[in-house]
N, C-alpha and C positions, 0 to 999 in steps of 0.2 A: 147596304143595298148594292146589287150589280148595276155597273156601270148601262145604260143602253146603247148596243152597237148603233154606231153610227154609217149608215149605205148610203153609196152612189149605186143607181139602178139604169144602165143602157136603154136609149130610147128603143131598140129592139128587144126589151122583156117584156117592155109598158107594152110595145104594138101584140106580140104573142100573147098577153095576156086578156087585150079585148078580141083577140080572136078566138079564144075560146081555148088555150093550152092549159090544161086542169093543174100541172105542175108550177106552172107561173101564177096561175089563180090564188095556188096556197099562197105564195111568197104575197100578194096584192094583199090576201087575207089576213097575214101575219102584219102587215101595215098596217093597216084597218085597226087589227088590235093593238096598235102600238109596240108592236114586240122589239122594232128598231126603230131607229130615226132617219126616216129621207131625207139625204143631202142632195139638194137641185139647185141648178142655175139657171139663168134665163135661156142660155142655150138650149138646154136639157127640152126645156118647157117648147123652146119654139119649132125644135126638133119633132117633137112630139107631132105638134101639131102642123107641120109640112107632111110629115107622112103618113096623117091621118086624111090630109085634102087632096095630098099629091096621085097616090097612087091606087088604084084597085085593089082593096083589102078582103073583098069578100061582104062578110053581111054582118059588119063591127054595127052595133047598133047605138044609134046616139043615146040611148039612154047610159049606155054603158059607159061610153066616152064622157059624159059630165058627170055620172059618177065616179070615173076615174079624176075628174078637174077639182071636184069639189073637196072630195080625201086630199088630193095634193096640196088646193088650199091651207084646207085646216090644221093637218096633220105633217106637212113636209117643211123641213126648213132652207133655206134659199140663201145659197154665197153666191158672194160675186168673187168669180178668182182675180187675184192680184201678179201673179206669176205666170211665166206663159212656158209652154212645156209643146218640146219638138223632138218627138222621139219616133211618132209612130208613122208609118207607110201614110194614110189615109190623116189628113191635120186635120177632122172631124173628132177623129179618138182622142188629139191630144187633148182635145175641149172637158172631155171625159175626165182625163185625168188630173187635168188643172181642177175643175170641181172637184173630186176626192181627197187634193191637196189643201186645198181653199179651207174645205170643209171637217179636216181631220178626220177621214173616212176611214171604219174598221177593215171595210170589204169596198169592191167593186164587184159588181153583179153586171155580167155580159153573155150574150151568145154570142160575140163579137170575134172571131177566130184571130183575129190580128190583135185584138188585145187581149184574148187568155193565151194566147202564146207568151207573153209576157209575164206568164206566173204572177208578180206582182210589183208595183210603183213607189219606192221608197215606203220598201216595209208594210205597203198595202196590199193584204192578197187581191187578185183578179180570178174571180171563179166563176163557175158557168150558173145558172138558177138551180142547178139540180144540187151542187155541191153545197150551195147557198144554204135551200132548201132542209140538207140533211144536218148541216151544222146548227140551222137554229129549231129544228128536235130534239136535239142535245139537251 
């Protein structure tokens, strides 16, 4: 039996995806079916939800959003990093990264320009949702 990849997913794919990005939806969708395994940390999670209160998104609907809470529940699994990692411009990302170390992460999954510049994090690719996307079609 294949291995299931194991994702860190950038708080900026979860936000594009309760806005309504049909490409990020697949990737939500593809969780949903368990096709990988979400690696989250408390970060991630509080992330999440600062820039779900913080800022004018539009018309994210709450239905949406604890449907987004409740998959996360059940379905994601949650490290706490041990290691602290300073590499990037913004020390937000290194949080990112320390998660996908924590969590022996296949992919990191960002629209995050400053961390897909980084191609990828000890042997972990860094790709944007689209490239994500097409890899697990495959």
């Amino acid at each position: 039996m294949k291995k299931k990849l194991r994702v860190v997913i950038d708080t900026n794919i979860f936000i594009s995806s309760l806005l309504g990005g049909r490409t990020v939806k697949s990737i939500s969708q593809y969780f949903e079916e368990r096709k990988f395994v979400l690696i989250l940390s408390e970060f991630i999670i509080k992330e999440i939800k600062e820039v779900l209160t913080s800022k004018e998104l539009g018309n994210i609907s709450i239905r949406d959003v604890e449907h987004l809470f409740k998959t996360i529940d059940i379905n994601a699994e949650f490290v706490k990093p041990s290691v602290k990692v300073d590499i990037c411009r913004d020390l937000e990302d290194n949080k990112i990264l320390e998660t996908a170390l924590e969590g022996k992460a296949d992919f990191i999954v960002s629209g995050d320009k400053d961390l897909l510049s980084l191609k990828s994090f000890h042997k972990i690719p860094i790709v944007s949702f689209k490239e994500f996307l097409k890899y697990l079609k495959k």
